[in-house]
Structures are given as C-alpha cells and as structure tokens.
N, C-alpha and C positions, 0 to 999 in steps of 0.2 A: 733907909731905916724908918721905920713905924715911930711915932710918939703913941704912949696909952691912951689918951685920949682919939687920936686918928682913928687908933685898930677897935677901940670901942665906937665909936660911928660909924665904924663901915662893919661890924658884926654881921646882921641880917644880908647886907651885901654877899658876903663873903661867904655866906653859908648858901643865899641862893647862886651861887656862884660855885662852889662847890656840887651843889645840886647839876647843876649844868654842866657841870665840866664829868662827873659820873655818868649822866645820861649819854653825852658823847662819846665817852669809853664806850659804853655797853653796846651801844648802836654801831662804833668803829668795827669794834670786834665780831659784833654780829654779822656786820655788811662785809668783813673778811672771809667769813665759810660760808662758803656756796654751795651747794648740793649741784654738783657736776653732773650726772644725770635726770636730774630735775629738767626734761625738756617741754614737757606739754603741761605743767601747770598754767593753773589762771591766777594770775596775781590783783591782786585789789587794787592798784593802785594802774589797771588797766585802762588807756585815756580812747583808746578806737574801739570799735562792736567788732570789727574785722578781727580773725582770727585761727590765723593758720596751725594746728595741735601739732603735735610731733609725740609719739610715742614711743618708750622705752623698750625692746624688745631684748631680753637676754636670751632669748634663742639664737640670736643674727646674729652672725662675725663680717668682716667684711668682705672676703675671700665670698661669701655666700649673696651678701647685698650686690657686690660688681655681679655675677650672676643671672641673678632675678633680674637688674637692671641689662645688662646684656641679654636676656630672652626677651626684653620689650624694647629691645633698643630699634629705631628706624630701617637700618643697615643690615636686620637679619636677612628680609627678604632679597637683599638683594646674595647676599652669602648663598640660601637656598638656590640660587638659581645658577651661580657660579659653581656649586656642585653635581645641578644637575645636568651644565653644561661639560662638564665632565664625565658625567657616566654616560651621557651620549656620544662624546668621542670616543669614549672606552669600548662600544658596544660596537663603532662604527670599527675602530684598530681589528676588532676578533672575528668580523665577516670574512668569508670567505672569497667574496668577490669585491671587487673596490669600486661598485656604486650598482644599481638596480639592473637586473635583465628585463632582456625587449623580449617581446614575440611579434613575428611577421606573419600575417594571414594573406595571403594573394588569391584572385583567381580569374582564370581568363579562358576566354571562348573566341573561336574561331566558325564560324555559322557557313562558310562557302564550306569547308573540306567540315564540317562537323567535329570539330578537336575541341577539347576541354583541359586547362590545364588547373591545379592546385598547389600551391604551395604552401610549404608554412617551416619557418624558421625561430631558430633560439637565440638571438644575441646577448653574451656573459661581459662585464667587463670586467678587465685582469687587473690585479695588481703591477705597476711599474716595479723593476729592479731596486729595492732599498724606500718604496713608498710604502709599503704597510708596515717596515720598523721603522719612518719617522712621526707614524699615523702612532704607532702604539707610544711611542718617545714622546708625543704631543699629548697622550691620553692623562699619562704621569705626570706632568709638569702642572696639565689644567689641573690634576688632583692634590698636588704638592700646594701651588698655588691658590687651593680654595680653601685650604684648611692654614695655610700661614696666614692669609688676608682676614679669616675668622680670629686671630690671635694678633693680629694687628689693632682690629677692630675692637678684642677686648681690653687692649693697653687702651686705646682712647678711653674709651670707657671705664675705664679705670682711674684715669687720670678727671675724667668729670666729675666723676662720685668721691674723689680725694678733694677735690677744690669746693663743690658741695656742700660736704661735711666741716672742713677746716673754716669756710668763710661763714656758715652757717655755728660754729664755736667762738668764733670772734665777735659776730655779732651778739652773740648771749650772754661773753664776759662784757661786752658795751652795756648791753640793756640792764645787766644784774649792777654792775655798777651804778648807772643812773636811777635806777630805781632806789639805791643805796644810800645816794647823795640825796634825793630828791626826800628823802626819808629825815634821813637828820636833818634836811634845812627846814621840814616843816616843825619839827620839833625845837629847833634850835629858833624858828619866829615864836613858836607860843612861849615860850622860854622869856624872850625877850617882850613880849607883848604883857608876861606878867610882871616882870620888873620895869618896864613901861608905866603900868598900871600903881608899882608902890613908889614911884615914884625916883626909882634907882638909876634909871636910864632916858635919855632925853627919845622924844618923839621921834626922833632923826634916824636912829639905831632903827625903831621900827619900819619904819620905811625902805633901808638898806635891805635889813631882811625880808624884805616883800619882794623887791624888786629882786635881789639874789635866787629868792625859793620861785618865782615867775621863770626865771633863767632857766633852772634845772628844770621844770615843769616842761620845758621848751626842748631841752635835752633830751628828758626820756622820750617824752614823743616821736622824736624824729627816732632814736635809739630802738622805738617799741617796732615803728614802721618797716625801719630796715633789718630788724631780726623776722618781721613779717616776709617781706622780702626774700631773704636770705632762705627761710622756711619754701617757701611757695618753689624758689628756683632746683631746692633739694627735691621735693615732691615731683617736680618736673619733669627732671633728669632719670629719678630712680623710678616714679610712678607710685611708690609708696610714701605713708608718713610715717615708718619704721623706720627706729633710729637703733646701731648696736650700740650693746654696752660700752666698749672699749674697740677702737680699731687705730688707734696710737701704734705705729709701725717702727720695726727695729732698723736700725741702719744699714743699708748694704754696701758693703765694702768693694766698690768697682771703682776703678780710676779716671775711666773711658773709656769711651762709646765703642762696644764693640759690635762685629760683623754679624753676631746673631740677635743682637737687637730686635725684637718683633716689628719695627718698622723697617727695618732695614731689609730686615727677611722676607716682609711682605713685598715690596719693592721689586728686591734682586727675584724673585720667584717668578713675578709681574715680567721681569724682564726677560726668563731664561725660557720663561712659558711663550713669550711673543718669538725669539729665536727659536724655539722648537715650530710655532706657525710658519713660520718663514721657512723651515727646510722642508717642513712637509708639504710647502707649494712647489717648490724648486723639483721635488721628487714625479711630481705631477708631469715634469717636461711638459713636449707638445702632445699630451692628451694620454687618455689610458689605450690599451690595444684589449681588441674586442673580440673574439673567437664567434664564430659563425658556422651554425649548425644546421641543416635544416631538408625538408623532401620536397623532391617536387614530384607529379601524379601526371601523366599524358593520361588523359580521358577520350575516347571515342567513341563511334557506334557498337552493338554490342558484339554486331559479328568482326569488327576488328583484329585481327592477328596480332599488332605493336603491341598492344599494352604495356605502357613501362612505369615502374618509379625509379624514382634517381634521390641515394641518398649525398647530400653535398657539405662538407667542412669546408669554411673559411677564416682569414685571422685580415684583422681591419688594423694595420700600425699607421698612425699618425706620425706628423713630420712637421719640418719647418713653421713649429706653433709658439716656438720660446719666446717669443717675439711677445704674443698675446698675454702671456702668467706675467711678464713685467712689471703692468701697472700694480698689478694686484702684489706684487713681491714690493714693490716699492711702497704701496700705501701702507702695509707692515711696519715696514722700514721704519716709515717718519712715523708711527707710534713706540715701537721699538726705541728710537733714538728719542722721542720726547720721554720714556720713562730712565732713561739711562741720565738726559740733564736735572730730572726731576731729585733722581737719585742722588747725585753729586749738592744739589742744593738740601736736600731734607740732610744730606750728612753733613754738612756745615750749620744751617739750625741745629739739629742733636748735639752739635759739638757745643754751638752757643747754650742751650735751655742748661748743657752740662755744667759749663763754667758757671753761667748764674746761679745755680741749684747750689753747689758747692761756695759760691761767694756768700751767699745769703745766709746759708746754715752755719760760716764762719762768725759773720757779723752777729748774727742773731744770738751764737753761744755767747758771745763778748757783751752783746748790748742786755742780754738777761741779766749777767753776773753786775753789769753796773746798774740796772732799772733796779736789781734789791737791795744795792747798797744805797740806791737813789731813795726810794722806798723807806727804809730803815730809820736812814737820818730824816727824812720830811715826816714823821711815825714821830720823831723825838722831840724834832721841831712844833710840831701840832700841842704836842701837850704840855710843852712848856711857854706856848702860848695862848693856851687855853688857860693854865692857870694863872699867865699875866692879868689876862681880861680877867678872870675871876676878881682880881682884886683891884682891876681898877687900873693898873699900869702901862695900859692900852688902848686903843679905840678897836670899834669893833670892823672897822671896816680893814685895820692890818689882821684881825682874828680871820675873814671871811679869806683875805689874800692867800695867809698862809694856810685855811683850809682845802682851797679851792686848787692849791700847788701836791698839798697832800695826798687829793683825791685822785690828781692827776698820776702823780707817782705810785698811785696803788695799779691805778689804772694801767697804766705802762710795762709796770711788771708784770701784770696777769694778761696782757695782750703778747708784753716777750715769750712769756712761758709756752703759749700757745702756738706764735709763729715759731717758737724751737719746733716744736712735733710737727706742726704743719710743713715745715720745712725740710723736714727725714721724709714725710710722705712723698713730698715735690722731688725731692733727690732721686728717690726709688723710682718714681716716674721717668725723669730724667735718662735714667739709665735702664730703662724697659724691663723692670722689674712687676710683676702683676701680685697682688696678695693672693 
C-alpha cells in the first residue's frame, strides 16, 4: 500500500514509467507481425556490407523451383547419357545381324603353269537362339531404368530445395527476432539513460542496460550472418535467389515405405537392368555363328579352255567357348549383387528417415501447442513486470531476466510453427512424395 505522500514523490516516476512501459507495448507488438514474405529487404539496422537478396517471386510454386533446380542440377548429364546408352542398345536389339559383316578379298598367282586365282567373300554374323530377345529385353530395362533414375534424382532434389527453404525460414524467424530485441533494448537504454539523467535511477541500471543491448548487438550479428548463410546455400542448390510465395506442403497420408518409392524404384530398375545384362551375355554362348558366302575365279592364259568360278556358302559354329563369357558373366554378377546389398540397406534408412520424419512431426505438433501456451503466460508475465518496475517495486535487472525469458518464448513458438511445416515437408520426403 502507497501513503499520499509516497505516490506524490514518485509522480514523475511513474509517469515516465508509464511512458516506458507503452513504448514496450508498441514495439512488443510490432516485433510480433512480421511480413512473412518480406525476403530480400535491407534493414537499417544491417551490422555486415555482405549481402545475399532473395527475392519474392509470385510467379514460382515449388513443383516449378524443384524443376528449374533439377535442369541445372550436376547429375543431368550423367541422366543424358544413361539415356543415350539405351537408344544405342535399342538400335543395336533391331539389326538384323548380331554384330558388323566382314569382306574377304584374296588373290593368288601361280607363275610356273600361269594360274590366277581371286576371291572374295561375305562374312554376316547371326543372331544366337534367344540372343536378339535378350538384346531387346536389355534395351527396355536400360530405358525403364533411365527414366526411374531421372525420378530418383528429382526426389533428391527435392528433398535439398525442401531443407533449403525450411532452414533458410528459420534462420529469418532468428534474425527478425533479434533485430526485434535488439530494437527495444536500444530504446529501453535511452529510456533509462533519461531517468538516469533526472535523476530517477542510479548509474548502475545504465550500465545493465549497455551491457544487455551489447549482448543482443552480438546476437543479431551472428543471426544476420547465418540468415546470410542460409541465403547463399539456397542460391546454391537452386542456382536462383527466387523465392515462391508459399510452398507450405499438405500432409500425405502413407504409413510406410513402399515398393514404388522413387528410390526404391530406381534401385530395383538398377538391379533388373544388370539381370537382363547378365542374360544377354549367357545368350552370346561360345560365340555367334557366321554364314560365309563368297567366289572364287580360276584365271589363266587367255586361250585356256578351264575357265571357272566357283560360287561357295559356309556357316562358321563356334564351340567350347562358355568357358571364356565367365569372367565377364561374373564381373556382372558382383555388381549385380552389390546393387541388391545396396538395396536391402537404402530400405532400412527409408524405414529409419520414416520413423524420424513421423516422430518429429508428432513432437513438434505437441511442442508448438505448449511453446504458445509458454508464450502467452511469459506475454503476461512481462507486463506485469514492466509495470512493477514502472513503480519502483523491482530492480531492473529482474525486469531485463523476465524480458529476456519473454523473448525467448516468442521465439520458440515462431521457430515451433515453422518446424511444424517444415516437418510435413520432411515427411513427404520421407516417403517419396515429389511436389
């Protein structure tokens, strides 16, 4: 309880006191709405020359950014070559003959009896029994295979431009924050430097407050660095500083990892394509068989009576060569079987990335609903200790405790809110979902 005489000397007090405690309002509340797409402002209160923009594009969704980042991603070219190694098998499946024909030019002279001979032959090679339908079986699978691995490739990349974006969101709820705080401690020292000055507050408060508004100085910087950062690794990945409007993702309702996964699909493709190599060696047996066509010309003097040609067919069958395709069936093999261990292990990660993706997004709904309840009462608590200090029924340095608890808890919620969405992103990944 006040005596009249008390609350008459502490008047002016209490009014600058008042004063302060409205300034803090205005500024709490201000430092509450943030212009969510506000990305590539300059802000004044900018501590480095370095300065990565990011700009607003409401043309771009994200479905369109994986995209564009997918046309310049490293791993096209190797895509392009996986396809064009398949229209060369493809081409090689629909010849007629199952590798290049020979020609044989001969010729020979005999100088005692005067004889001349010429020949010249066709050698074709055949197709083995069942080797030009594993050749065509091999052509399909390369081409199955180059287009799942291109859809593999864009899940990655999907998944980079989700982590991108989301850590590049977090880092700008850190920096709008600290620029927040860093706002009201400077106003909350001139504050106190002018009741310093009437002499309402001892020298010591001022110094708190230096030493406090130095702290947050120290904050935003690091906070302005790593939104730099954060900026620069986006640019990186996408190759743009186009940001979309919104690419907040809905949830997709899968329980687990299934068989048609894009990694899983690229994989098993990987695998079914190296067993179609492997038969279409096995087809090859001991060699192809070669049909042999060709003339031969007896030349002599010119009053010779012989004259002959002779036209001659042959067939060239190869034998006892299974022996030799071995090596070559086996070194198959052993990539064959390292893509099938590779297999069994990427599907126990997907199982794992599942269960976390799905943990986190539980946590994360539970830890939002408490960071606002956290939020609310420290909201309550601030200002009924704002108006203590107004009158005097506190030091400023419990005022500064419970601001600095305050800020945290705004903080907290608007970093929850964010890992909520980020975390529907990360799920959808998880379970090879592409926007």
């Amino acid at each position: 309880m006040f005596t009249l005489d008390l609350f008459q000397k502490r008047v002016p007090r209490l009014l600058l006191g008042q004063v302060f405690f409205l300034a803090i309002l205005l500024l709490s509340s201000q430092s509450a709405r943030s212009d969510d797409t506000d990305w590539g402002r300059d802000h004044d209160l900018q501590t480095v020359d370095h300065l990565d923009p990011i700009i607003i594009d409401a043309t771009l969704t994200l479905p369109k950014l994986i995209d564009l980042t997918m046309a310049k991603y490293p791993d096209t070219t190797w895509l392009k070559s996986l396809e064009e190694e398949a229209t060369a098998i493809s081409e090689r499946s629909k010849s007629w003959t199952a590798g290049a024909s020979q020609a044989i030019l001969g010729y020979q002279s005999m100088s005692t009896f005067k004889l001349n001979w010429g020949t010249g032959m066709v050698q074709v090679p055949l197709w083995n029994i069942g080797q030009r339908d594993a050749q065509h079986n091999l052509a399909n699978e390369a081409e199955t295979s180059a287009e799942l691995q291109a859809v593999g490739i864009k899940l990655r990349v999907a998944g980079l431009v989700r982590i991108a974006l989301w850590n590049m969101a977090l880092a700008k709820i850190r920096y709008e924050q600290a620029e927040a705080e860093l706002d009201i401690y400077e106003k909350l020292l001139a504050t106190i430097k002018r009741r310093v000055e009437l002499g309402d507050l001892p020298r010591a408060d001022e110094l708190l407050a230096q030493t406090e508004l130095l702290q947050k100085r120290s904050v935003f910087t690091l906070a302005e660095a790593e939104l730099m950062h954060a900026r620069k690794r986006y640019t990186s990945i996408t190759q743009t500083n186009k940001v979309p409007v919104v690419y907040e993702e809905n949830l997709v309702a899968i329980r687990e990892i299934e068989q048609k996964h894009p990694t899983l699909s690229a994989i098993n493709s990987q695998i079914e394509r190296k067993q179609a190599e492997v038969n279409a060696i096995k087809a090859i047996g001991s060699g192809q068989t070669h049909v042999v066509a060709g003339i031969l010309s007896d030349e002599g003097q010119d009053q010779r009576s012989n004259h002959a040609e002779f036209f001659n067919v042959g067939v060239i069958v190869p034998f006892g060569g299974s022996a030799h395709a071995q090596p070559q069936i086996a070194a198959v093999n052993v990539e064959l079987n390292k893509l099938i261990a590779e297999r069994q292990q990427l599907y126990r990660d997907l199982e794992l990335a599942h269960h976390e993706a799905e943990h986190n997004l539980e946590v994360n709904r539970v830890e939002l609903s408490t960071a606002n309840e956290q939020k609310k009462v420290s909201e309550e608590l601030l200002t009924m200790t704002q108006l203590s200090y107004s009158v005097g029924e506190i030091h400023l340095i419990d005022l500064l405790k419970i601001q600095s608890r305050t800020q945290q808890a705004i903080l907290y919620a608007k970093e929850r809110a964010v890992m909520l969405q980020r975390d529907k992103a990360l799920y959808n990944q998880a379970v090879g979902v592409i926007p």
